[in-house]
Steps between C-alpha positions, in 0.01 A plus 500: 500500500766266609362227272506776152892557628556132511333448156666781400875368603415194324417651211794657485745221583334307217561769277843561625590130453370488164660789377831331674490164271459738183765714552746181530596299276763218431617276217603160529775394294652154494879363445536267230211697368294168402214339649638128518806403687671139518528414839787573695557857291483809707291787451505898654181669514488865553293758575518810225348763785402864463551573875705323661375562875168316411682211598410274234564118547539171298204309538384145368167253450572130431309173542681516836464783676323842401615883511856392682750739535903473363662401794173330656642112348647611188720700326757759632406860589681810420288778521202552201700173329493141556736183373400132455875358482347150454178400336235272501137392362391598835627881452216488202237743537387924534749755563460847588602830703294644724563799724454578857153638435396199291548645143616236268669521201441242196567132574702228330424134438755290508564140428762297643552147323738159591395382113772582194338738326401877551314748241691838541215732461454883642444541867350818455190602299598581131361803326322460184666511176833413659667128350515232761743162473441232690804254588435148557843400728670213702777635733750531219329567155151543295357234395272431212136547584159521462370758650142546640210793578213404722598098425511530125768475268660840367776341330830294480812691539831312385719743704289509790375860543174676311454868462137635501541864293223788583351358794140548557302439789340160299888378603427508876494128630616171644884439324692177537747292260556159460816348395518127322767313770537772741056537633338781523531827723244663734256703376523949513247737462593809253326805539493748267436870596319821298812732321537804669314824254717668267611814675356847291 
């Protein structure tokens, strides 16, 4: 009897716990909304939380250290957000939130580069059909560029940015631009996400 109770409890706290993680749910959003930062720039990461009281926290994977808190060696806490006032190639890596009962919400890669050059591309996932432009930038301008999917050449942009119109998922991949005098930026993965159904 006592070991049907205990099975029983079990049961239930897995169920319970379970049911927990669905009902939560958090969005990360990132501020400059880009996924490659000079170093030195600054960057606020929040938390975009359904219920608050889940406690949901900044957290991070790099080639350093993995699943460390805001707070725990970087960054600046303040509540469900978190600020990098001064960056570096070792801030590169997987953000996310995840709440006090381990729910996570989606995660962010981001790159953090000492070289000249950046490609501006979305953070986020884009949704199909939507136009995309891609920026290939220095600190202070765009530059003229080749730009690059999966390590072959899209095309040459004189003013330094390419839009991609009606994205599809054949458009998710491996970005990066290179710029003749200025070198070349780190590479960003674009996904691309199903449209949402037409409403009846």
């Amino acid at each position: 009897m006592m070991k049907t109770s205990l099975q029983s409890l079990l049961c239930l706290s897995s169920l319970l716990c379970c049911t927990t993680n669905r009902a939560l749910s958090a969005s990360l959003t990132v501020s400059p909304s880009r996924s490659q930062l000079f170093k030195g720039e600054a960057v606020s990461l929040r938390c975009e939380e359904d219920d608050s009281s889940a406690g949901w926290k900044l957290r991070r994977n790099t080639t350093r250290n993995t699943r460390k808190e805001c707070d725990a060696d970087w960054g600046i806490s303040a509540g469900s957000s978190c600020k990098i006032s001064v960056t570096f190639p070792s801030d590169s890596g997987v953000y996310w939130c995840e709440s006090r009962e381990g729910a996570t919400s989606n995660s962010i890669n981001i790159t953090v580069t000492g070289g000249p050059v950046i490609l501006q591309s979305p953070v986020l996932p884009v949704m199909e059909g939507d136009d995309v432009t891609l920026h290939c930038k220095t600190k202070t301008s765009n530059l003229p560029a080749g730009f690059y999917k999966d390590g072959s050449l899209i095309r040459t942009e004189p003013a330094g940015h390419m839009t991609i119109h009606h994205v599809s998922k054949s458009d998710e991949g491996l970005y990066k631009c290179h710029s003749s005098g200025h070198g070349e930026s780190p590479s960003s993965w674009i996904s691309v996400t199903a449209s949402k159904p037409q409403s009846q």
